[in-house]
N, C-alpha and C positions, 0 to 999 in steps of 0.2 A: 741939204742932206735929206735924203729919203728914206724912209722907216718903215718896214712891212712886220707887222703882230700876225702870227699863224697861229690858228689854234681851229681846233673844233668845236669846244665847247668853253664859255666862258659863264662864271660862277661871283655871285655874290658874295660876301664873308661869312653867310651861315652856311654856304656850300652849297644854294638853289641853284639852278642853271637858271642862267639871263639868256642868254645864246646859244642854240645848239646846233650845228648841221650836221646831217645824214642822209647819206645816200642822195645827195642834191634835195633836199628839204631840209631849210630852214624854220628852226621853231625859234619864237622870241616870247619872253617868260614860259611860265607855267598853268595849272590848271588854278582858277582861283586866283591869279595876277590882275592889275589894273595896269595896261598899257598908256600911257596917257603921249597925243602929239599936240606941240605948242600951239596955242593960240599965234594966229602968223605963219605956220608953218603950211606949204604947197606940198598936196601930199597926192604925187602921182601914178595912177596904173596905169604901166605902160608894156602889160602883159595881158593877159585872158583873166576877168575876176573870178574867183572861183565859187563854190556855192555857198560858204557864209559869207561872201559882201552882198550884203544888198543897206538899200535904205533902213534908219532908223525905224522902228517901231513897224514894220513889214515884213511878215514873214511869209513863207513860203510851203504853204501846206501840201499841195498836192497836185501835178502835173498831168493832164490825160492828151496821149496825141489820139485824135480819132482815126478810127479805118472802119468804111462801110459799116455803120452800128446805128441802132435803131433813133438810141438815147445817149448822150454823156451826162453821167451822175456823180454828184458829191454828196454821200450818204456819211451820215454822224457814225462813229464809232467802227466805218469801214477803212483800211489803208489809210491811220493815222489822219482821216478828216474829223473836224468838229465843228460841231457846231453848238456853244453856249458863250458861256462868259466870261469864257479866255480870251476874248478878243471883244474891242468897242464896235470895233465895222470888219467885216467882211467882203472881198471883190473879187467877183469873177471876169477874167478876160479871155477875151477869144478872136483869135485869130486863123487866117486864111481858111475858114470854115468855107468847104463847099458841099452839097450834095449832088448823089447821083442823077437824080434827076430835078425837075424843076419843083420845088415844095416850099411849103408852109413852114415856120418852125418859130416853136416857143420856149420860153424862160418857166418855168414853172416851179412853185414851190412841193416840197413833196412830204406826207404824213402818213409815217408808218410802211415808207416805203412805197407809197403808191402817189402820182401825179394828184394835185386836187388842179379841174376842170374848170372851177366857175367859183365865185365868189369875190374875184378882185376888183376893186376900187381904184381909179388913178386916169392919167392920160398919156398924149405921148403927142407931139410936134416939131413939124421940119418941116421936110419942101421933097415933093416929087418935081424933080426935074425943074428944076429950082421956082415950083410951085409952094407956097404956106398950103402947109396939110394939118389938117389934126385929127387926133383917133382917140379913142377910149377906150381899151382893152379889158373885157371883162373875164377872162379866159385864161390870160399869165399877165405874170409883172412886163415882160417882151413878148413883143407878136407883131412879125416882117408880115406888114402890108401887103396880102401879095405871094405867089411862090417865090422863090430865094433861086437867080439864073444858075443856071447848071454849071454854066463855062468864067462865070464871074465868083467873087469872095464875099465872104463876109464877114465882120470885124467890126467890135465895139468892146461898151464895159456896161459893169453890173457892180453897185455897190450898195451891199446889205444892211441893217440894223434892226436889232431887235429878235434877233434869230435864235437866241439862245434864253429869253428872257422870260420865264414863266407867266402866265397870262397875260401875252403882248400880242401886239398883231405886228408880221413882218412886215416890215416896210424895204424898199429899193428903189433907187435910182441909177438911173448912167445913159450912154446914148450905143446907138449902130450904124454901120451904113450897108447898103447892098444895092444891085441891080435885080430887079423885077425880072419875069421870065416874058414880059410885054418889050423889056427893054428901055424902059424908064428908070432911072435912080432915085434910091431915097436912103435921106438922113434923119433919123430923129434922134431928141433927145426924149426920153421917157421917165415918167415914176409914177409908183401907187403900191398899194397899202392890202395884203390882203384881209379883208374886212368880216375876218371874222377869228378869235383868240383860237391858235393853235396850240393843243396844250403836248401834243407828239408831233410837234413840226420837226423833221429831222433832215434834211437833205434841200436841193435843188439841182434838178433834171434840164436838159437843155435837149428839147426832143423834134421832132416830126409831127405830122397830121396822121399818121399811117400810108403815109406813098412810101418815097424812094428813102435810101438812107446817108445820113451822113457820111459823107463818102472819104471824109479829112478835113482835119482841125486841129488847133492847141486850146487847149483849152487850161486857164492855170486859177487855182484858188487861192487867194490870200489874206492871212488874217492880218490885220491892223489895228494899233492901240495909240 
């Protein structure tokens, strides 16, 4: 024997709604509910996730696609970014990043709204062409060896600590990859410290030399606890 329960909305004994559908959305509890799925339980999406699934303890601050633009910026206190001690670590990633023409481009951290040039501490190692390379970047936390090829991408990660934390110095880590405008590839992995107590460090810019401009990218920030 087979049994079908219709209903729309189905209710607990104090009369909360457990279950509701409308308009083909389904809602399961309420606001201030603890959802809980069993230990053992296979729990699959086998649709499109929407914008609250992501990982545990990873949130999703702020999105920029690039088009032809000089710099992409994540400034504190602008379009719901931050940057203090609401989060342990902070990551930026970027993908199919290319520009217009053949250039330079760095990670920089930024105070008071403006790029700081010079003061950083740290290294960075990989292989051009599956060469061991090593650099030491004194200019940003990132800096592609090299122009960034016109017709090729580029694509890594950035991840922050200490950005929010009154007399600290920012520290980052992460790696990249890209092809040179010589036509060489390179990978590294990088990190360093800028080395000196940012007491208005508010931001990180993701910019150019002053040639051509970023011509297209994703560029996404995330806070992490």
């Amino acid at each position: 024997m087979t049994s079908i329960l219709k209903a729309d909305t189905i209710q607990d004994a104090a009369g909360n709604n457990i279950i509701n559908e409308n308009a083909n959305t389904i809602t399961i509890g309420a606001s201030g509910d603890t959802v809980n799925i069993p230990a053992g339980t296979t729990f699959n999406v086998q649709g499109t996730a929407g914008t609250g699934f992501a990982p545990a303890g990873r949130v999703l601050i702020k999105e920029i696609d690039a088009s032809d633009v000089a710099a992409v910026s994540f400034l504190n206190g602008t379009s719901d970014v931050v940057f203090d001690t609401t989060y342990d670590q902070y990551q930026l990633t970027f993908s199919n990043v290319k520009v217009v023409g053949d250039e330079q481009l760095r990670l920089q951290a930024l105070s008071a709204g403006s790029a700081l040039t010079s003061g950083y501490i740290g290294g960075a190692s990989g292989n051009v062409n599956n060469v061991a390379t090593a650099e030491g970047p004194t200019a940003a936390f990132l800096e592609t060896y090299g122009d960034v090829e016109s017709d090729y991408i580029l694509f890594g990660v950035a991840n922050f600590y200490n950005v929010g934390v009154s007399s600290s110095f920012p520290s980052c880590y992460g790696q990249f990859h890209h092809e040179r405008s010589s036509g060489t590839m390179q990978s590294f992995q990088f990190s360093g410290t800028y080395n000196t107590t940012i007491s208005n460090f508010n931001g990180i810019t993701f910019t150019n030399l002053g040639g051509p401009n970023i011509a297209s990218g994703k560029f996404k920030l995330y806070g992490i606890n």
